[in-house]
N, C-alpha and C positions, 0 to 999 in steps of 0.2 A: 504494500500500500504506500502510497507518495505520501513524503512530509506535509503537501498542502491539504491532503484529503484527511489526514490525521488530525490535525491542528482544527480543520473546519467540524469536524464530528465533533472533539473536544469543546471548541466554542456552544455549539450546536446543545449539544448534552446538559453545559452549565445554564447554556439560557432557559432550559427547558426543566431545570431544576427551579430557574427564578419564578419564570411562568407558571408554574405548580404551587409554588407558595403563594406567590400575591391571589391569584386565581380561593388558594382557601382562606384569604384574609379576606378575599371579595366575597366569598359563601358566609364566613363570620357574622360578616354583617350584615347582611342579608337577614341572616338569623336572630338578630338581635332586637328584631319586631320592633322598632323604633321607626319612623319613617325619613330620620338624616340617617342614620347607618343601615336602611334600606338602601337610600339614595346612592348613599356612597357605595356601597355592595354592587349595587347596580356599575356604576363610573369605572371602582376599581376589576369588575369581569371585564370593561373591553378591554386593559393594556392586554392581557392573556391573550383575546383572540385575536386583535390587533399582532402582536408578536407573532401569532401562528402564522398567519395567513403573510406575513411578509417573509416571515423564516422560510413559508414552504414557497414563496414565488421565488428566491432567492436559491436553493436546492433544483427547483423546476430550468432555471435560467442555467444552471450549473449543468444538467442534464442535457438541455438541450446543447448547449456548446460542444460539450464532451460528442453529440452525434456531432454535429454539425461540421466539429475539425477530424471525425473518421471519417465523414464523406467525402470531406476536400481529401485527407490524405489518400483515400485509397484512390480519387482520380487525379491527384498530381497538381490539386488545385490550391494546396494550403502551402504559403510561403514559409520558406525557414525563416528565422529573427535571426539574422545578419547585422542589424544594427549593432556601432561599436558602442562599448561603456568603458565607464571611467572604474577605476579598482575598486570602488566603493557599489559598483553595481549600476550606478546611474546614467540613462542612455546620454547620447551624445544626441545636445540640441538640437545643430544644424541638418543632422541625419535624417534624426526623429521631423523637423520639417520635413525635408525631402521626397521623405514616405509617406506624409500625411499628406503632400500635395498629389503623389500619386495615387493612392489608396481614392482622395476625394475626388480624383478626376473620373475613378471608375467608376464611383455611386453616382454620379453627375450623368455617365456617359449611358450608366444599364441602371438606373435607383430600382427595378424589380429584381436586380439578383443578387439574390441573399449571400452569399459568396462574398460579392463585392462591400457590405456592408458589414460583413464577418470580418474579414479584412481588415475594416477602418475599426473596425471595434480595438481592434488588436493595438494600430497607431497609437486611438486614444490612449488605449490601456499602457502603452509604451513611453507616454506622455505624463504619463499618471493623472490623466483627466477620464476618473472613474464613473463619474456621471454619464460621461457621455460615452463612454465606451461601452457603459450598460445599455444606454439608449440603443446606440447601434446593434450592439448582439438582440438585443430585444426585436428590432426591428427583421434585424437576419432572420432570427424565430419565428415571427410573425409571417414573412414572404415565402420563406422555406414551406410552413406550414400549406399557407394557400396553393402552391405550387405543387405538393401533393395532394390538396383536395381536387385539383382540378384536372390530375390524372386521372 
């Protein structure tokens, strides 16, 4: 198993131990037939389901990637990361431009194939602009998606 799938299960585990507990202070009070620790009972259940439901699009988004870069690599479509770093790990700016200008020329050139926005996900993610690299892979998921519905 990779260090990153490790470390995310860990995380994973502990949030899901918080969510367990706030979850039975939110049952607590519920219980407590008063109608402010009703109230609150009620407020403090959504962090839990709130946490689920983004814990679980957040594993889904992971999911889908892990397909998305077997399909590129079994057809020759998934780039190696070539870009240079500095000793400390961190890519090299002018590079990381470089690629982000080709990567955007692709989505520009085809924005229906998911490939290409896979791709820029990657840039972002290279860039450490996590926001928008999730957009993008999301976006990838999304056309991927349609793209076999419509086979």
């Amino acid at each position: 198993m990779k260090r990153g799938l490790i470390g995310a299960v860990a995380v994973t585990a502990l949030l899901v131990v918080y969510l367990v507990a706030v979850a039975g202070r939110g049952v607590a009070l519920l219980g407590s037939g008063e109608a402010i620790g009703v109230g609150l009972g009620v407020a403090v259940l959504v962090l839990p389901v709130l946490g689920v439901v983004l814990v679980a699009r957040e594993w889904w988004l992971a999911h889908q990637v892990q397909a998305m870069a077997d399909e590129l690599a079994a057809t020759g479509g998934l780039d190696a990361d070539t870009l240079p770093r500095s000793p400390g790990g961190r890519v090299d700016r002018a590079a990381a431009d470089a690629q982000f200008e080709v990567a955007r020329a692709a989505v520009e050139a085809a924005p229906e194939d998911w490939g290409a926005w896979f791709r820029l996900g990657f840039v972002y993610d290279a860039a450490r602009d996590r926001r928008r690299a999730r957009e993008a892979l999301r976006t990838a998921a999304r056309l991927r998606r349609e793209a076999r519905a419509a086979h």
